[in-house]
ChimeraX commands (.cxc) that place a marker at each C-alpha (Angstrom):
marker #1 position -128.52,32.96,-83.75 radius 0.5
marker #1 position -128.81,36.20,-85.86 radius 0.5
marker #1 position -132.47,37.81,-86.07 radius 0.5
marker #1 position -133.67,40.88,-86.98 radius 0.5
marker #1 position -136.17,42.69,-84.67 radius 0.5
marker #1 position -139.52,43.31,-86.64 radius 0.5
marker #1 position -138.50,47.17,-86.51 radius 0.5
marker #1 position -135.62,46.99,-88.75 radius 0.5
marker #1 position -136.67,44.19,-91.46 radius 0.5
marker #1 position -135.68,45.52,-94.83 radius 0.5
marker #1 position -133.55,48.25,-93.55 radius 0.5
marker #1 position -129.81,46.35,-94.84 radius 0.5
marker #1 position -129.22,45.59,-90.37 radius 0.5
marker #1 position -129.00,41.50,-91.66 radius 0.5
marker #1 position -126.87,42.43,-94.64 radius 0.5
marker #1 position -124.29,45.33,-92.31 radius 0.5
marker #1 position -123.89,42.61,-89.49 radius 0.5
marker #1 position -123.15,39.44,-91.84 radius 0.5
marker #1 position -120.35,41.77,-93.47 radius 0.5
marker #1 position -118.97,42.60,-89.96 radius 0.5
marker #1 position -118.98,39.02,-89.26 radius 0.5
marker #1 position -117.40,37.86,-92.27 radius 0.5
marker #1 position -114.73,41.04,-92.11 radius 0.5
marker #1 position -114.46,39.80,-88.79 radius 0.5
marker #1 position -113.25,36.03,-89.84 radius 0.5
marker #1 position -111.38,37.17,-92.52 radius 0.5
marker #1 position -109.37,39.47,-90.01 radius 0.5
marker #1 position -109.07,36.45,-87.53 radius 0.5
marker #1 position -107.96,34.01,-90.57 radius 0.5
marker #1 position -110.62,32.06,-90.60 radius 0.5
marker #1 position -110.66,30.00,-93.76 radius 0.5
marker #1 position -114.40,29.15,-93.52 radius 0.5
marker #1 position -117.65,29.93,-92.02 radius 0.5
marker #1 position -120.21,27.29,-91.89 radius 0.5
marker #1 position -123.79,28.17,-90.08 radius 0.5
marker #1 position -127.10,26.47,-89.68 radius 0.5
marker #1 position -130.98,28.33,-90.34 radius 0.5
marker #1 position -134.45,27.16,-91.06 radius 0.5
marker #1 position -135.45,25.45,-93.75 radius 0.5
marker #1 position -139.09,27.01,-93.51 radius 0.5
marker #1 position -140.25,29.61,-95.96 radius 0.5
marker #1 position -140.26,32.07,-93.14 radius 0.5
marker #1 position -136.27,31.59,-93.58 radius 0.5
marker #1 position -136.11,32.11,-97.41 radius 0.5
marker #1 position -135.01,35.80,-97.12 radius 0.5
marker #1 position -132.17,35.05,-94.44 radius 0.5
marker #1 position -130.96,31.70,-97.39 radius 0.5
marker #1 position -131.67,34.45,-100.03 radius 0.5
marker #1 position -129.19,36.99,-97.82 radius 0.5
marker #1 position -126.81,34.05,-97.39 radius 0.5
marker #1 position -126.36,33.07,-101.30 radius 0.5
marker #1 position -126.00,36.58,-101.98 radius 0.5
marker #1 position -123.21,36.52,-99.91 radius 0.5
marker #1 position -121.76,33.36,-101.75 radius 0.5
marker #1 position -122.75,30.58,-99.08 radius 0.5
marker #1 position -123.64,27.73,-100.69 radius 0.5
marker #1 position -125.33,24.39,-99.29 radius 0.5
marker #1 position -123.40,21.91,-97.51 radius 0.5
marker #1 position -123.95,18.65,-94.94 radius 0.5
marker #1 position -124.25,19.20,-91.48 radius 0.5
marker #1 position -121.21,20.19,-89.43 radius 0.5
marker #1 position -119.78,20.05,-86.18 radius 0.5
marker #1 position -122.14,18.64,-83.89 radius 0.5
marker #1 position -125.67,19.25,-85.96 radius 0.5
marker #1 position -126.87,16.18,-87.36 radius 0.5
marker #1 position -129.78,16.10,-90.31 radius 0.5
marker #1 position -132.69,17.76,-89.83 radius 0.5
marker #1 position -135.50,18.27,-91.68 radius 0.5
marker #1 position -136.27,21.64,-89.92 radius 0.5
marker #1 position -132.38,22.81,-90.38 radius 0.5
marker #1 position -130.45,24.27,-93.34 radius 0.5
marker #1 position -126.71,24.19,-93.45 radius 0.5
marker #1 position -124.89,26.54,-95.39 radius 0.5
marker #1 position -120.75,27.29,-95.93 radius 0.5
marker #1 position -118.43,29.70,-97.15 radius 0.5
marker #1 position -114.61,29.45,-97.92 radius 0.5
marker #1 position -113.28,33.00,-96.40 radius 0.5
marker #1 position -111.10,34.71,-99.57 radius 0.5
marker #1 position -108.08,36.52,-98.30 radius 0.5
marker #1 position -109.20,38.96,-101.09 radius 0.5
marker #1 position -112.94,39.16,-99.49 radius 0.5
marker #1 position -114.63,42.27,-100.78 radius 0.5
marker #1 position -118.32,42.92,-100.82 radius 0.5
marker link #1:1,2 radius 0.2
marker link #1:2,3 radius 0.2
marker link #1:3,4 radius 0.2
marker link #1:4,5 radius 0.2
marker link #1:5,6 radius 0.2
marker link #1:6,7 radius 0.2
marker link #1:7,8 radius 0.2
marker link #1:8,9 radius 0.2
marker link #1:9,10 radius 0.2
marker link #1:10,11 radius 0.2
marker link #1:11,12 radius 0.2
marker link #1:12,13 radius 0.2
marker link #1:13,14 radius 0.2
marker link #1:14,15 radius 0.2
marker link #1:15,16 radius 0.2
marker link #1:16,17 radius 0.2
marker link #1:17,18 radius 0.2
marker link #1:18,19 radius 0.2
marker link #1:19,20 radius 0.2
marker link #1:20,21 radius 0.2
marker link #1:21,22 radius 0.2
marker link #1:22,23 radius 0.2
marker link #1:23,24 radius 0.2
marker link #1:24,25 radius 0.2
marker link #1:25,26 radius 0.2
marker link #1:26,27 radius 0.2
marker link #1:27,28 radius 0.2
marker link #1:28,29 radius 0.2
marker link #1:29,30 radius 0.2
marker link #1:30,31 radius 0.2
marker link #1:31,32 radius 0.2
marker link #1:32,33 radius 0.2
marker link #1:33,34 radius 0.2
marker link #1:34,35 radius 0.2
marker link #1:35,36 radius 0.2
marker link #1:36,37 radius 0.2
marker link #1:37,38 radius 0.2
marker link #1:38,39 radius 0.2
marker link #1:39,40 radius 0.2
marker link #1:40,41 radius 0.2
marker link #1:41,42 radius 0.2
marker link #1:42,43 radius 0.2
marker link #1:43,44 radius 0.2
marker link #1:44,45 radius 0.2
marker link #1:45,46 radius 0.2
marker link #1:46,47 radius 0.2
marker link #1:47,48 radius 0.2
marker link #1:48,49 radius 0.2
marker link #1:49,50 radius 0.2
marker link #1:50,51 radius 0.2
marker link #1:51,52 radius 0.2
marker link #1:52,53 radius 0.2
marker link #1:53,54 radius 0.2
marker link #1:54,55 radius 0.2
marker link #1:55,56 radius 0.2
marker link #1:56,57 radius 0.2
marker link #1:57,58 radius 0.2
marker link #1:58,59 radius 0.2
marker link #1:59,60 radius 0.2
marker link #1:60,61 radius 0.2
marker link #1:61,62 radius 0.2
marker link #1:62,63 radius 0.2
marker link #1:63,64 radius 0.2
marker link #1:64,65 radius 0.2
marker link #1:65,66 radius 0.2
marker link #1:66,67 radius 0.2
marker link #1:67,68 radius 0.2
marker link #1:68,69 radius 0.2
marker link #1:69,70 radius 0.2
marker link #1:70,71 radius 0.2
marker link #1:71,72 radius 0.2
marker link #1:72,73 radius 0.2
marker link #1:73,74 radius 0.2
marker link #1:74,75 radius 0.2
marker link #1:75,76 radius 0.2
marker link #1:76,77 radius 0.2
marker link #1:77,78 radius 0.2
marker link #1:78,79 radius 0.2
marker link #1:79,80 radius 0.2
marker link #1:80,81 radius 0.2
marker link #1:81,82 radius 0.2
marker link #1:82,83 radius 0.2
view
């Protein structure tokens, strides 16, 4: 689970450790990362930060099963990633 504490909303700490993850995948040779949020509104900024980052909507994965409450999201790892 990734959340940001209240004091450092809107200060780019969601955006810095999502590219250290993904630098981190690439690194490992991961080919894709697939991860799960909300599907409230309170999560739009975290889907918004997501797309941004090219994830896109998929089924659920692994384990997960539907859920109305749950949001699955994927992203094929470029061996050229830049951001």
């Amino acid at each position: 689970m990734m959340r940001t504490s209240s004091a450092y909303l809107r200060k780019g700490v969601a955006k810095r450790v999502l590219e250290h993850n993904l630098e981190e995948a690439k690194r490992r040779g991961y080919r894709r990362v697939s991860l799960e949020t909300g599907s409230l509104a309170v999560f739009d900024p975290a889907r918004m930060l997501y797309a941004s980052f090219g994830f896109h909507y998929c089924p659920p994965f692994a384990d997960y099963l539907e859920d109305p409450n749950s949001v699955f999201l994927t992203k094929e790892i470029d061996v050229f990633y830049q951001r």
